[in-house]
Backbone as CSV, one residue per row, in Angstrom:
resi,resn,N_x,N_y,N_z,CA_x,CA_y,CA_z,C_x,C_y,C_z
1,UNK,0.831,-1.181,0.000,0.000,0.000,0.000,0.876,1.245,0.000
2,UNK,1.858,1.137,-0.741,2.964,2.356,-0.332,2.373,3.513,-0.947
3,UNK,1.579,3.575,-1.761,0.868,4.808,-2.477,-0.490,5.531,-1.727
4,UNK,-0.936,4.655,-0.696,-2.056,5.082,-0.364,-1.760,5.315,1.485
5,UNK,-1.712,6.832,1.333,-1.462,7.034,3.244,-2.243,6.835,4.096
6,UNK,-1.956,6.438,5.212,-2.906,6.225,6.281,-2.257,6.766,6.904
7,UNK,-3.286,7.541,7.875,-2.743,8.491,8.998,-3.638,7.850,10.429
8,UNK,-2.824,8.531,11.548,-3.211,8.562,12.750,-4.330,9.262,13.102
9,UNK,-5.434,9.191,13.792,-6.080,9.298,14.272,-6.721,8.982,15.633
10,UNK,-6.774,10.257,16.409,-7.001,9.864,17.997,-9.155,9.884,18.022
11,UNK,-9.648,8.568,18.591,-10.802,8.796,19.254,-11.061,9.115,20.211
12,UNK,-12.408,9.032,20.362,-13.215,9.587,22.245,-12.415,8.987,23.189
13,UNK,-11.840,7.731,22.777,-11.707,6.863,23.942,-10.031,6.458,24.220
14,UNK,-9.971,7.517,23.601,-8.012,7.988,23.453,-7.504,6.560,22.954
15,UNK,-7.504,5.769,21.812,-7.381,4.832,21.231,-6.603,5.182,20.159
16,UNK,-5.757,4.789,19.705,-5.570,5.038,18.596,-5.742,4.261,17.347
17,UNK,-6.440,5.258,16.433,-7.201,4.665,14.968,-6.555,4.898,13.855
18,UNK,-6.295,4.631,12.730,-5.621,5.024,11.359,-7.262,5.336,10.853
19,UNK,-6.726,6.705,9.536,-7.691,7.121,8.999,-6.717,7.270,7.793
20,UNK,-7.912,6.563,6.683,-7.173,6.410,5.500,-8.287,7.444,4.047
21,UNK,-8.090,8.387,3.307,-8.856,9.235,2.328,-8.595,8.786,0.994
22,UNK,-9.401,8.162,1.128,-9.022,7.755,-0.610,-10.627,7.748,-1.717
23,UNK,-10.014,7.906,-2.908,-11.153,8.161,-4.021,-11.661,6.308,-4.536
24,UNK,-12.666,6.489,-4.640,-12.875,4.939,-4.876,-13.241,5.214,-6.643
25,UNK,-13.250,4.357,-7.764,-13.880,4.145,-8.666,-14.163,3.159,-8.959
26,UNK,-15.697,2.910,-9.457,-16.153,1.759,-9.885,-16.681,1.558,-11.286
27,UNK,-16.492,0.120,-11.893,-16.650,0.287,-13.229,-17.860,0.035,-13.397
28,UNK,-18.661,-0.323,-14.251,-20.177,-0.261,-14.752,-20.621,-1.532,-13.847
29,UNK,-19.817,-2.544,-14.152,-20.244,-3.730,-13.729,-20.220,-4.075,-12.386
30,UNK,-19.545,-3.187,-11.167,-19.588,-3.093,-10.126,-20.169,-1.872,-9.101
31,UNK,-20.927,-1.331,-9.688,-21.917,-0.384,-9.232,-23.160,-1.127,-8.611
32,UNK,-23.885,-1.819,-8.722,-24.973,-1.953,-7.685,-24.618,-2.817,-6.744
33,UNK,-22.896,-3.312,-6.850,-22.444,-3.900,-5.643,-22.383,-3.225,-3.820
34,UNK,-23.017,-4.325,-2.942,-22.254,-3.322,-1.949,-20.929,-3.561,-1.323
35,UNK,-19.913,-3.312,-1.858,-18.603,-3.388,-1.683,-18.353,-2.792,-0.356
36,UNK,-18.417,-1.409,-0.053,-18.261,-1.037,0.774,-18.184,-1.429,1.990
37,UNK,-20.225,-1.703,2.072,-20.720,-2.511,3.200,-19.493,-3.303,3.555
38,UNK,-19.674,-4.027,2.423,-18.659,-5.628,2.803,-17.581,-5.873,3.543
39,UNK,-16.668,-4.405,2.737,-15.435,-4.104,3.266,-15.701,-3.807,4.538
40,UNK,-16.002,-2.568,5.066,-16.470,-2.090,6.404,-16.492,-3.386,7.237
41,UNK,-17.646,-3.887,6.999,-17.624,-5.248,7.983,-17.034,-5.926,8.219
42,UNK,-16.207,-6.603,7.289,-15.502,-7.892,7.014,-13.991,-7.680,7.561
43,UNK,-13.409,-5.778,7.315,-12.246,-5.423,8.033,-12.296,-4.345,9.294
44,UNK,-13.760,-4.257,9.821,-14.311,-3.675,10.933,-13.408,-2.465,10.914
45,UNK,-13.972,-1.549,9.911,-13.642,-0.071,9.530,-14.966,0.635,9.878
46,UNK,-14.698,1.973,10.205,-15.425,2.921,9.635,-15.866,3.567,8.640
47,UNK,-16.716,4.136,7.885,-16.715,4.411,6.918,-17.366,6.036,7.188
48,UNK,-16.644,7.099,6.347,-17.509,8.558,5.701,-17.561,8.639,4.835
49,UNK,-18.634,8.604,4.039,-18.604,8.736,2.691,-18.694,11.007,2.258
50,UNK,-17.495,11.289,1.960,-17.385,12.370,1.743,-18.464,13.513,0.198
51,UNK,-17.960,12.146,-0.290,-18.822,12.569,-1.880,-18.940,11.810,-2.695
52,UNK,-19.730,11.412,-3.495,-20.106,10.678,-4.369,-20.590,11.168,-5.885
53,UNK,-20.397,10.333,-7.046,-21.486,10.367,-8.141,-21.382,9.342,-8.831
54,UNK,-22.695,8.890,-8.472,-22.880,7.404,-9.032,-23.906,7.472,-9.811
55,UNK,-23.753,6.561,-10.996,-24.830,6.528,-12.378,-24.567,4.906,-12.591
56,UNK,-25.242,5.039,-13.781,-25.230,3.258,-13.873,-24.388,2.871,-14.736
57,UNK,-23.459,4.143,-14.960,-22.469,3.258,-15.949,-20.974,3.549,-14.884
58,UNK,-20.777,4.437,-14.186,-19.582,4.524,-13.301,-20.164,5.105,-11.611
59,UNK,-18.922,4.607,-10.753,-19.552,5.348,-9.818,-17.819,6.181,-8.947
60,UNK,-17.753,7.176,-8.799,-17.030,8.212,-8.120,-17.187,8.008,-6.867
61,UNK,-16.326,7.512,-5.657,-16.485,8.274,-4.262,-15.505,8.675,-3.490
62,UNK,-15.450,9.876,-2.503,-14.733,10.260,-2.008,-15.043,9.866,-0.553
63,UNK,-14.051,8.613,0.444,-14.618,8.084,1.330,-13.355,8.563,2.116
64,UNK,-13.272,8.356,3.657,-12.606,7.834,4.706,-13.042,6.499,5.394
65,UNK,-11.853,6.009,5.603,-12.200,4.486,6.359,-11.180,4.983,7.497
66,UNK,-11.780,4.593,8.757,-11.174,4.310,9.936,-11.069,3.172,10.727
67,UNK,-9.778,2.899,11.135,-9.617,1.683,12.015,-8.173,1.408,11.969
68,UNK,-7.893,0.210,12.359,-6.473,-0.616,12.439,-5.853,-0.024,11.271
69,UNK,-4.175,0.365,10.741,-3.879,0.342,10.163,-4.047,-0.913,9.014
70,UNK,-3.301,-1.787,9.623,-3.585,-3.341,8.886,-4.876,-3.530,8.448
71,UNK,-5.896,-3.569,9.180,-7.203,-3.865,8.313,-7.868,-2.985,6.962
72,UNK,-7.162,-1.612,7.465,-7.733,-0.614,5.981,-6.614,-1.041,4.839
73,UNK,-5.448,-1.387,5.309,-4.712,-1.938,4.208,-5.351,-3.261,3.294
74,UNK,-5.790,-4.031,4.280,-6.251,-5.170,3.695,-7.389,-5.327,2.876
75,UNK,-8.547,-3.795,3.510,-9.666,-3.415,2.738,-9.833,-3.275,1.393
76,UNK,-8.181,-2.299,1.101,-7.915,-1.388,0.140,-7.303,-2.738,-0.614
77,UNK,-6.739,-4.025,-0.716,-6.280,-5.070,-1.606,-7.387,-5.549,-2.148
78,UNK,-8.429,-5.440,-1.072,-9.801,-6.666,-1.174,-10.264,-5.662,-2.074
79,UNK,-10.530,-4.172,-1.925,-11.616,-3.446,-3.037,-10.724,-3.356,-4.429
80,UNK,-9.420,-3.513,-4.407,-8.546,-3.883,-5.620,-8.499,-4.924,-6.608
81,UNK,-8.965,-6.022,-5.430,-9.068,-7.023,-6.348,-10.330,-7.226,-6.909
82,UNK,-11.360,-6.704,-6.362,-12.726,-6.678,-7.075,-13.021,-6.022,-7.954
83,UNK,-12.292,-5.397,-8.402,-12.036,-4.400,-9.648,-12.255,-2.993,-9.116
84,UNK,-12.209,-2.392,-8.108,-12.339,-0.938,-8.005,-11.299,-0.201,-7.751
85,UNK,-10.996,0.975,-8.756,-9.869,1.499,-8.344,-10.042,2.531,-7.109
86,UNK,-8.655,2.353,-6.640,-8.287,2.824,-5.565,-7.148,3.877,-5.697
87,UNK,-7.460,5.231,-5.011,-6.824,6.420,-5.194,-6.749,6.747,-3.864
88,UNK,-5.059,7.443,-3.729,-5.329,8.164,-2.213,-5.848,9.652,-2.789
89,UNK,-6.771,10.434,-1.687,-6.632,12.149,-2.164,-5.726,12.575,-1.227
90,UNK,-5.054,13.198,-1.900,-4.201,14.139,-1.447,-4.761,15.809,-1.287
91,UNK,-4.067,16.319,-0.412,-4.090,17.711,-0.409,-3.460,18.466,-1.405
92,UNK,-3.645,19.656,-1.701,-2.879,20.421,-2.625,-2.395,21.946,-1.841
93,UNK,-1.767,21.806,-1.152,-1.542,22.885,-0.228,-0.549,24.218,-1.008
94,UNK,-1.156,25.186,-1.473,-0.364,26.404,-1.931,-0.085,27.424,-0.722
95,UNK,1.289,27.786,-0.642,1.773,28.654,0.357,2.138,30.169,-0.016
């Protein structure tokens, strides 16, 4: 996952969580999947879904997943191998 950052994140319960921002894309044929769901559950993440645009031929999202480092890594192989690409967003910080 060397392309896609995960950062630290402190909760309520002074725990510490990785929070990972990445752009999801999906191709035609994996749009009325629920991937997400799946992921979420299956690697007991959080999910924000920041933004979206989904149609029935592609779908765009701009998510955060929170949790274990290791498990959002493992999320991000599993939504790879199902065909969805996976993007980190980055900031664009002008000074």
């Amino acid at each position: 996952m060397a392309n896609t950052p995960v950062k630290k994140a402190m909760t309520n319960t002074k725990t510490t969580r990785h929070r990972a921002k990445l752009y999801l894309t999906y191709p035609k044929t994996l749009v009325r999947e629920p991937l997400i769901w799946r992921a979420t559950r299956d690697f007991d993440l959080v999910f924000n879904i920041r933004s979206a645009s989904v149609s029935d031929e592609i779908g765009i999202i701009a998510i955060e997943f929170d949790g274990a480092e290791d498990a959002i890594e493992r999320a991000i192989v599993w939504l790879r191998e199902q065909g969805v690409t996976v993007e980190p967003i980055e900031k664009n910080v002008i000074e």
